[in-house]
N, C-alpha and C positions, 0 to 999 in steps of 0.2 A: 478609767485609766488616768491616772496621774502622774504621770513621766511626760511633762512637755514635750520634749527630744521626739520621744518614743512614738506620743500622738502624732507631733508634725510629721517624723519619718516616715509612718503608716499612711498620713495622707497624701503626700507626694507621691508616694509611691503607685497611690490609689492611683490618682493623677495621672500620673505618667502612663500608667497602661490600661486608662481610660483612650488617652490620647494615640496610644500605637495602637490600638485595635479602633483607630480613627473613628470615632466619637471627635466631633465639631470644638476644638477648646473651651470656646466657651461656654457651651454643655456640660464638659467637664471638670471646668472651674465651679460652676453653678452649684452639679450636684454633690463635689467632695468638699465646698464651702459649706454650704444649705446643709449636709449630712452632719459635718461637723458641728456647726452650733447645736442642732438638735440633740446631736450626744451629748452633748456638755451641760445644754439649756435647758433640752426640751422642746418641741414646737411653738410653743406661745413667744417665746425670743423674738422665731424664724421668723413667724409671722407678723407681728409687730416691726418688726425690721423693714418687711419687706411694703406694708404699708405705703410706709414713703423713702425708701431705697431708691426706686428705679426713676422717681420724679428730682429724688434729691443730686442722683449720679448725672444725670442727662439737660436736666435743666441749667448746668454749669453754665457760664454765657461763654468760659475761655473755649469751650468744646465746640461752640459753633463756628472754629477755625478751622476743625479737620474737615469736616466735610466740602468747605471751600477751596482749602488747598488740596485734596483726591480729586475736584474737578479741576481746578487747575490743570493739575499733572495729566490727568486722561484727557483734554482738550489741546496739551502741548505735545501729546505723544501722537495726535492725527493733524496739527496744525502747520509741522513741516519743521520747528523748532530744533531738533535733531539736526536735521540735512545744513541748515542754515550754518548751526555753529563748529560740524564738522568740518565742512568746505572753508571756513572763516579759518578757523586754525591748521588748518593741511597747507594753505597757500602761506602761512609763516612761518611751520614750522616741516614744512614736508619735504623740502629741499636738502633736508641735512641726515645723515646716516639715522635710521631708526624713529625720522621727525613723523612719518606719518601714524604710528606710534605712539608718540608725544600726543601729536593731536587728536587720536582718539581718547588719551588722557583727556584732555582740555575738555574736549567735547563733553565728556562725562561730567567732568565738573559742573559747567554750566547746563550741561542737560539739567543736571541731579539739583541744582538751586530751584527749578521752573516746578520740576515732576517731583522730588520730596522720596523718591522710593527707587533701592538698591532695584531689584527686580524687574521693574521696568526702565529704569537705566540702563542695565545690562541689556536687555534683552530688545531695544530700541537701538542705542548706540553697537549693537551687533550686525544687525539689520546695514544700516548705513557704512560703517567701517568698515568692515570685515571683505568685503568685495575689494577696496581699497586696495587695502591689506595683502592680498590676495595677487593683486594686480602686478605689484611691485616686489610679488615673490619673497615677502616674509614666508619666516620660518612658523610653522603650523603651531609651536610652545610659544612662542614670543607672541605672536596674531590672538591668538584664542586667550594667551593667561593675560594677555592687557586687555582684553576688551571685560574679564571677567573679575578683575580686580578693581576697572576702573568703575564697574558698575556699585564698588560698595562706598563712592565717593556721594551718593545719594541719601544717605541717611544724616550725614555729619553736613554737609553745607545747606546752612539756611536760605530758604525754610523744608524742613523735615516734619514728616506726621509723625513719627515716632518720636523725634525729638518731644514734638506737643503733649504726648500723650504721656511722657515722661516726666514733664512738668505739671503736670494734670495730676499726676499719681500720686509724687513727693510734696505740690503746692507749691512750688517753684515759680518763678517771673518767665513767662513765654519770650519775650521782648530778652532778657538776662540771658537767657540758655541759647537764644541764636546769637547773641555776641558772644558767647563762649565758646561757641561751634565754630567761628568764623576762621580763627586762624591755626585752629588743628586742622580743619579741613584745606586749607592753604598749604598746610605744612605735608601736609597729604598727595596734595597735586604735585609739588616742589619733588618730594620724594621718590614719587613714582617716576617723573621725569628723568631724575637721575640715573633711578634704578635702568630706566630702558638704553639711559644713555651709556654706563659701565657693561650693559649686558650685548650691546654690540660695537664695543669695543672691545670685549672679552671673545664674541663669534660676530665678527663684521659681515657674515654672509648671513645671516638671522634677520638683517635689517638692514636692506639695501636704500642708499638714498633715494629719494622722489625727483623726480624733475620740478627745474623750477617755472612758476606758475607765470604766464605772458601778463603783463602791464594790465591790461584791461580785464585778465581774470581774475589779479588779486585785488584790482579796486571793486571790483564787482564783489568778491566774495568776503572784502574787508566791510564793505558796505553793508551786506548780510547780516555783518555782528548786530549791527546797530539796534534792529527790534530786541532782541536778547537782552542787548544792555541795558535798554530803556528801562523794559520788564520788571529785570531783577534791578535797578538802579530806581525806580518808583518802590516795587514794594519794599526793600529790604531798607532803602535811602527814608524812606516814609516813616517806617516803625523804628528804625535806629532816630531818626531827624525830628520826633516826637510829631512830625503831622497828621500821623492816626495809628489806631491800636493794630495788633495783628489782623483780628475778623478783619476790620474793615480795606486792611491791606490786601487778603487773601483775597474780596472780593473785586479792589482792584486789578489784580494781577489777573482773577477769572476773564474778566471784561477785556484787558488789553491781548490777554491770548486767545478769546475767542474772535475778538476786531482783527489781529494778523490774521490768524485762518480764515478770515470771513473775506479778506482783502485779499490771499493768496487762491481762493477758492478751493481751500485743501479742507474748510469744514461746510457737510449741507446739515439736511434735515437728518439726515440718517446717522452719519456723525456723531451731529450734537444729542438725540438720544440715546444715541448705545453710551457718551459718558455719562450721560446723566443717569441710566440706568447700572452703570457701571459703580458709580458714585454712589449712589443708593446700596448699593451691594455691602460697599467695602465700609462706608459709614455706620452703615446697621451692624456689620459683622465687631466694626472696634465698639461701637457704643453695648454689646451685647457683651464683649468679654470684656468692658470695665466695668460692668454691672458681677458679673461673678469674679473679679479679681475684688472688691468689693468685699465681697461675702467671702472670699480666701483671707482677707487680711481683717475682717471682726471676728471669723473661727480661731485663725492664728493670736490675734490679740488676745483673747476669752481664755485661750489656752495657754498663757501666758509663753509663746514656744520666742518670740524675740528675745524677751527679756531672761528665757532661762539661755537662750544659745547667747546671747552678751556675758552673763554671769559663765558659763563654762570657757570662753574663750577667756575672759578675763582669769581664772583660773588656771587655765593653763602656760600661763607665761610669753603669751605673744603678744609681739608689738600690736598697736591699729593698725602701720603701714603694713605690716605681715598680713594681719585678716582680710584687707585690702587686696594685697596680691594673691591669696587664696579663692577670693570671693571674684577676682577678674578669670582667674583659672578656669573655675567650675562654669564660669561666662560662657568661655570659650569652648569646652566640652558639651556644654548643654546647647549652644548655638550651633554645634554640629549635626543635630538633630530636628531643628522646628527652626521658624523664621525668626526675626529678628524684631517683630511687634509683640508675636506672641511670647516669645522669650521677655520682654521686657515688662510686659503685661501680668507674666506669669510669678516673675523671681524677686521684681525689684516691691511689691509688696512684702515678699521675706526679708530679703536684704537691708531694705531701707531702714526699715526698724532697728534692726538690729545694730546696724551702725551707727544710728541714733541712741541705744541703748550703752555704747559704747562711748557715750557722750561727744560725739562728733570731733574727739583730739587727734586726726590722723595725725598732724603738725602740732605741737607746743612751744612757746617757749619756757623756758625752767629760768632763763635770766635775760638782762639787760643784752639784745641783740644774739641771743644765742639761736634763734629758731624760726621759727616760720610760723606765723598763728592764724588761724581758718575758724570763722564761725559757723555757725549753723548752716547755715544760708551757700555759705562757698563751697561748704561741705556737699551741697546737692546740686551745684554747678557743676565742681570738679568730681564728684563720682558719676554721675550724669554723662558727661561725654567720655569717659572711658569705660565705663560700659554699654553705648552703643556702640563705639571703635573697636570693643572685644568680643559683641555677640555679632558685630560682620562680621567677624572674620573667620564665624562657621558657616558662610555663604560661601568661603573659598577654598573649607577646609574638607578633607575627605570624612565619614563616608556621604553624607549627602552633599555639601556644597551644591546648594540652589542655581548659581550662578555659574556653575562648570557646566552644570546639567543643560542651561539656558543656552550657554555658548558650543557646547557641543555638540546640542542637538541642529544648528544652523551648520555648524560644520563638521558633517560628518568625515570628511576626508582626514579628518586629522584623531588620532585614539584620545582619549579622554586622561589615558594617561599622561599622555605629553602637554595637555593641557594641565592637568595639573602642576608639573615641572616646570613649568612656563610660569602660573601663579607662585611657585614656590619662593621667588626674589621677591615680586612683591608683599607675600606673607611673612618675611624677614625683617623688611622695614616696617609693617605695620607692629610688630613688637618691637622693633628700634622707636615707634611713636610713641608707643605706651610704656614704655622705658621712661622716655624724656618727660611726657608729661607728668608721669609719676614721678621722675625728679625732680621737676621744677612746675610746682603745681603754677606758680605766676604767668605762664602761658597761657594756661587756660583763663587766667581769674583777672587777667589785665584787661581786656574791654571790657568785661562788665565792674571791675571798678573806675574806669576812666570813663562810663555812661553813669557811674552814681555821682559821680564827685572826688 
């Protein structure tokens, strides 16, 4: 077969309904990669490849971050982490129409810096809020689509496992991609807040104010923050402030939230194994599908299918920025189907190429101050976080949305529809973000060039 196009088409396709008749991804990466070169190569390739493939992908030293920051998160998600920074933000912001709301925003936010994962954001900050919630006679849309929205604030504020794994893929700076994350994900938090706060001023009875919290409850529960901050102010303060690299940061961060839980006695024996066996899970399953996201991207290369989709698009008369906005599109669609690792796992070994092949000008200038100029390098910064911002955002989109499923199943009193119409505000500004940052890539690209120089 010698129609690039044609071959890649066939093998996604393969792909794809490898994976809906639920075949393990990485299984089906492996064997429509692995299949591929053999067409093209022959076995002696495969083999040879595979040699020293699986020592060459694993033995990476950046990769020995995920697995410390998956314990992190499953040691913060029993260590009480949650409850701490819900209660911190309710007594400042819960006193005002819609603030307890806000604060399961907040909450989320700093959950999602400790834990690194939409999924268990949501579905942790449910747990704890949503009672809240509940209490104070929110409305069943507004309750459910914030606590489900706020959960995809987990992927973008560092530190994120997908973020890593992202950079992992492209060769990108770990350290570079969580200062680029920092202030969309800010921009995020800011947003949603708004958004709760026009939405009951639009139905004031949606979101009734909180009472306000006695003198001794908000020092008490101001005090709360404190481990949280430390936390994420050592590890994030550490790898920004150059006094250690990620790994070593993550294992910091493992240590300080397993010392809270050990001091609040919210971790034992039994705990601390189910993460650790929990950890073991989740690291084996990512180190398994970037071993076949691997062998998807030397099939794709072999078959030369990047650099014929660059030359066709280039043929066609559309801008970069256009392929760009097409390539966040099909983001978004295919994120409506599978999660948000395996999506990134699965696509951006296409994509990235290709954009590459495109010689990385989403931005030019053509003269003296006329434009915007993006090298390589900023090129996989700035497509980097907006496509993780656009494959959440098929965690909140129908027909799967993971995280509706997550919230709805704790509430069942409320229909799933209405949860979705609840998420539907905050699904608006999250295209108002990827709007903005698409216009002004200098959002994204300003701390990581104020940490170069």
């Amino acid at each position: 077969m010698s129609d690039p196009l044609l071959l890649g088409g066939l093998a996604l396709t393969a792909l794809v309904a490898l994976i809906a008749i639920r075949l393990p991804i990485a299984y089906a990466m492996i064997a429509v990669g692995a299949g591929g070169i053999m067409w093209l190569n022959g076995p002696t390739l495969l083999l040879s490849q595979l040699k020293t493939l699986a020592y060459g992908q694993f033995s990476v030293y950046d990769l020995s971050i995920v697995p410390m920051f998956i314990l992190m998160g499953e040691l913060a998600t029993v260590a009480g982490l949650s409850q701490a920074l819900f209660r911190g933000a309710n007594v400042w912001l819960g006193w005002m129409r819609g603030g307890t709301a806000m604060a399961a925003i907040a909450a989320c936010a700093g959950f999602g810096a400790v834990c690194g994962s939409s999924l268990a954001t949501a579905s942790t900050m449910g747990k704890v809020a949503l009672p809240e919630l509940r209490k104070y006679n929110y409305s069943g849309a507004l309750a459910t689509g914030t606590l489900a929205a706020g959960g995809v604030l987990g992927i973008l504020i560092p530190p994120s496992v997908v973020l890593i794994v992202y950079a992992v893929i492209v060769e990108a700076n770990i350290v570079t991609m969580f200062a680029a994350a920092l202030i969309p994900g800010l921009i995020a938090v800011l947003l949603f807040i708004l958004t709760i706060a026009l939405y009951v001023t639009i139905r004031p009875q949606a979101g009734p104010a909180g009472g306000a919290a006695s003198r001794a409850e908000f020092i008490s529960a101001t005090l709360g923050l404190l481990p949280v901050t430390i936390i994420f102010g050592l590890v994030l303060g550490g790898i920004y402030g150059g006094l250690f690299n990620p790994t070593p940061a993550a294992a910091v961060g493992v240590v300080l939230v397993a010392g809270y839980g050990l001091v609040r006695g919210a971790i034992g024996w039994r705990n601390l194994t189910g993460a650790l066996l929990a950890t073991a899970r989740s690291a084996g399953m990512i180190f398994l599908i970037l071993l076949g996201a691997e062998l998807m991207k030397i099939f794709m290369s072999r078959a030369g299918l990047p650099q014929q989709a660059a030359a066709w698009i280039a043929d066609s008369g559309m801008s970069p920025l256009s392929v760009m906005v097409v390539i966040l599109f099909a983001l978004i669609l295919l994120g409506c189907l599978m999660d948000s690792l395996s999506m990134i796992l699965l696509v951006i070994p296409f994509f990235w190429p290709m954009l590459l092949e495109l010689n990385g000008g989403i931005y030019q200038t053509t003269g003296e101050g006329a434009g915007f100029a993006m090298s390589t390098d900023e090129l996989k910064i700035w497509f980097g976080i907006l496509a993780l911002i656009v494959v959440e955002l098929g965690l909140i989109t129908p027909p799967v949305g993971m995280n509706v499923f997550i919230i709805s199943s704790m509430a069942r009193d409320t229909p799933m529809i209405e949860t979705f119409k609840g998420v539907l505000p905050f699904f608006m500004v999250e295209l108002l973000r990827v709007a903005l940052l698409l216009a002004f890539p200098a959002i994204t690209l300003f701390l990581p060039r104020l940490l170069a120089g």
